[in-house]
C-alpha angles and dihedrals in degrees: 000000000000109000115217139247124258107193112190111208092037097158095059135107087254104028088052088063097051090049088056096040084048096053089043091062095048091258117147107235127197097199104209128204150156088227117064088181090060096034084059098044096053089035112025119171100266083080108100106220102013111100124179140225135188112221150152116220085182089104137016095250089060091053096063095043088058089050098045090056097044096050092057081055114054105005128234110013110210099170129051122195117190113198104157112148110158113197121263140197121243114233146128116275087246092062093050124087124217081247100058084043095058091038083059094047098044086048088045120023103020091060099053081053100058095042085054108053101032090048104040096068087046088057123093120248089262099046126100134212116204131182132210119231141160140267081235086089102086091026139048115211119191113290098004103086095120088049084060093052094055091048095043086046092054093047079059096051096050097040088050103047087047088054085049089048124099109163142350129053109014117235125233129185104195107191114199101214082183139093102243127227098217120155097271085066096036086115102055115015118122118242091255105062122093112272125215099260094043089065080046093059102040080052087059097043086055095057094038096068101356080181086076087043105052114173154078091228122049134175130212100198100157150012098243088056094060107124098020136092115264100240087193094049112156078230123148129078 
């Protein structure tokens, strides 16, 4: 039996889209989220195969706690998706305080990090976890440093836990180097840009045949790449 899909982050931009790519492809999908009342309201219960959770990933304990109740819905999980991407402010380094810096690592690394460690050794030898980064990473636009170092941060943890890695559940870090049309910039997103399901889609396409996706690292850079493998992934360890 097909195990399901638990995707972390499920009411954002983002994390809507793979919901919705998943269903599509007959996935079951335990759409996981800090908020009921929005859970509820993107994936009522009217949805045949999409469950939903309420969890925290901002400590281990509350990883396991998320585990422990998706797993009594929906049964064995053999895939993880962690799309976990907290708001933050634009500003220059000199305007931000140690304090506003953890607060944005704990909201956007450390819980990838949780997720992570406590999941992987949950998953079955032929799952998969894959995280959801940013193309900030590699450039710093004006304002945004301490979003890319967040971004550059999360490309570390996964390629690290993949070197650690010897066996079980592979790892993925898909980075999205594209502006995304979620539903927060439905209104005024060009018709280039990523949407949401095509990321959900990409997403698919990954943990459908991980051997034409070799990682850890991946990047989405354009629409017309969704479903096929990145030749210029940043890739590697």
């Amino acid at each position: 039996m097909v195990g399901a899909l638990l995707i972390i982050g499920a009411t954002g931009d983002v994390g809507q889209g793979i919901v919705r790519a998943a269903r599509t492809q007959g996935r079951m999908v335990i759409a996981a989220g800090r908020s009921a009342q929005k859970l509820d309201r993107l994936f009522g219960a009217a949805q045949a195969g999409i469950w939903t959770c309420v969890g925290d990933v901002a400590s281990e304990q509350g990883v396991w706690e998320l585990w422990n109740a998706a797993s009594e819905l929906a049964g064995p999980i053999e895939s993880v998706v962690i799309s976990v991407n907290a708001p933050n402010r634009a500003g220059p380094l000199s305007q931000w305080s140690g304090e506003d810096m953890s607060s944005l690592l704990d909201a956007n690394l450390l819980t990838h990090f949780n997720a992570a460690k406590v999941m992987l050794p949950l998953l079955p030898a032929h799952g998969m976890l894959v995280g959801i980064g940013g193309g900030a990473a590699d450039w710093v636009f004006p304002g945004m440093a301490p979003l890319s170092i967040v971004q550059a941060g999360l490309r570390m943890l996964y390629r690290g836990l993949a070197r650690e890695r010897t066996d079980g559940a592979q790892i993925r870090e898909l980075m999205i180097v594209s502006m995304v049309n979620g539903k927060s910039k439905r209104d005024r997103a060009p018709p280039e840009w990523v949407t949401d399901e095509d990321v959900g889609r990409h997403v698919c396409a990954i943990l459908a045949a991980p051997d034409r996706f070799p990682g850890p690292i991946l990047q989405l850079k354009s629409r017309g790449q969704v479903g096929r493998p990145d030749q210029l992934s940043a890739g590697g360890y």
